[in-house]
C-alpha positions as CSV (number, residue, x, y, z in Angstrom):
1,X,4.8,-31.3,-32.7
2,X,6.0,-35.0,-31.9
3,X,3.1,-36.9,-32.6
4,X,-0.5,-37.2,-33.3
5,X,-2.8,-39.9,-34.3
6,X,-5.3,-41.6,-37.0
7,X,-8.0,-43.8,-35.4
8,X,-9.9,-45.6,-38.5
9,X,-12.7,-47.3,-37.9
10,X,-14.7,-50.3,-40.0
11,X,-17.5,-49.4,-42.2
12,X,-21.0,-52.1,-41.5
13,X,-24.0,-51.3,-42.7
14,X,-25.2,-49.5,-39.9
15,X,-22.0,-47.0,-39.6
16,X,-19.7,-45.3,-42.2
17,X,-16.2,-45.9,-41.2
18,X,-13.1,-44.3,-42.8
19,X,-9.6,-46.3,-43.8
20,X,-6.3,-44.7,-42.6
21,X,-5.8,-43.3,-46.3
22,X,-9.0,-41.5,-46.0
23,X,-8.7,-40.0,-42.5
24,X,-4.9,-38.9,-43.8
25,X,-6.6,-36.8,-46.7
26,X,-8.8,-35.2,-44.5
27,X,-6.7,-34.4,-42.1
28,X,-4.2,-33.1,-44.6
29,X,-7.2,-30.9,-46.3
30,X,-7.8,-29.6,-42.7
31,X,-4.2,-28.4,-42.2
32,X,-4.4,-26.9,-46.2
33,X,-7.4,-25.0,-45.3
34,X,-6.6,-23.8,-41.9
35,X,-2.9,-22.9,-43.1
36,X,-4.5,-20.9,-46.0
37,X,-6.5,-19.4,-43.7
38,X,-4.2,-17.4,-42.2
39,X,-2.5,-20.1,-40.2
40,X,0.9,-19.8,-41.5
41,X,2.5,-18.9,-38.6
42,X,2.2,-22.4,-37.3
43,X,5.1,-24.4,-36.9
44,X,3.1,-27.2,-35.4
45,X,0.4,-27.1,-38.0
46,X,3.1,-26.8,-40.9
47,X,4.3,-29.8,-39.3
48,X,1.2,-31.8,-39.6
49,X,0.7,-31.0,-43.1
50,X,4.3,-32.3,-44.0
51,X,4.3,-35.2,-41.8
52,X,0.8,-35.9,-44.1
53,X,2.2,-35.6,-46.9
54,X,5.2,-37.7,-46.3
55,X,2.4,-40.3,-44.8
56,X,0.4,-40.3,-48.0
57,X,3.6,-40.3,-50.6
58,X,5.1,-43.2,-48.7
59,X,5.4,-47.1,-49.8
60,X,4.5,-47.8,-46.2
61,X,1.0,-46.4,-46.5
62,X,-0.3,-49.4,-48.5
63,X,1.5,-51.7,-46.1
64,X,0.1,-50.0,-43.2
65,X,-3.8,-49.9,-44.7
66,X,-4.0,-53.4,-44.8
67,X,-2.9,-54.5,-41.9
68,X,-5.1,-51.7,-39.8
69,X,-8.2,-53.3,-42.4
70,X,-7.4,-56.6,-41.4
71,X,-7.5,-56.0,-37.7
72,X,-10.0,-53.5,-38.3
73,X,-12.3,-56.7,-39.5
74,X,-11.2,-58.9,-36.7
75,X,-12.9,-55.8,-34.4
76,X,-9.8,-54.5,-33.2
77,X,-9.1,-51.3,-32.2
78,X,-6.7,-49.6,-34.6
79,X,-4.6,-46.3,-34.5
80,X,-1.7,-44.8,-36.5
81,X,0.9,-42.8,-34.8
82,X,2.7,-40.1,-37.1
83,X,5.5,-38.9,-35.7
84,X,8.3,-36.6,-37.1
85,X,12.1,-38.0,-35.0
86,X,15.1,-35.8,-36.3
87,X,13.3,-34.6,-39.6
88,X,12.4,-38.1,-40.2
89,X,8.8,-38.8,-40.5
90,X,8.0,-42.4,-38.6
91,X,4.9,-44.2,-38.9
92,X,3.5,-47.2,-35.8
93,X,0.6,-48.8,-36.2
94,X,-1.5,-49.7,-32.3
95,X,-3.5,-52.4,-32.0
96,X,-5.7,-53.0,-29.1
């Protein structure tokens, strides 16, 4: 797996948005279930769980929720790229 991507989106009060923290959970809950599921066999999904993990463990995960809110509210269009470069996990936040 190289990469994959978190597009957050701004709650109003006409839709329910979720924050890059909360799509990361859910994602990572996906990848729990479908790995206990029988899905062990799955280097890319393995990959996705770790790369997760390291996400949500990371002091740049703070850093990198408030700055995709604060676009977020200016009614940009916001997306996280995980990406996992030599065992490293790298996080870029893409602002359009």
């Amino acid at each position: 797996m190289d990469s994959f991507d978190l597009e957050p989106k701004y709650s109003t009060s006409q839709l329910p948005g979720k924050c890059i923290k909360c799509l990361a959970e859910q994602e990572l809950n996906n990848c729990l279930l479908e790995l206990l599921g029988g899905g062990k066999g799955d280097e890319k999904l393995r990959q996705r769980f770790e790369m997760l993990v390291a996400f949500l463990k990371s002091p740049e995960s703070q850093k990198l929720r408030d700055k995709s809110e604060k676009y977020l509210a200016e009614g940009k269009k916001v997306a996280l790229k995980l990406s996992l470069t030599g065992g490293i996990p790298k996080y870029k936040l893409e602002i359009d």
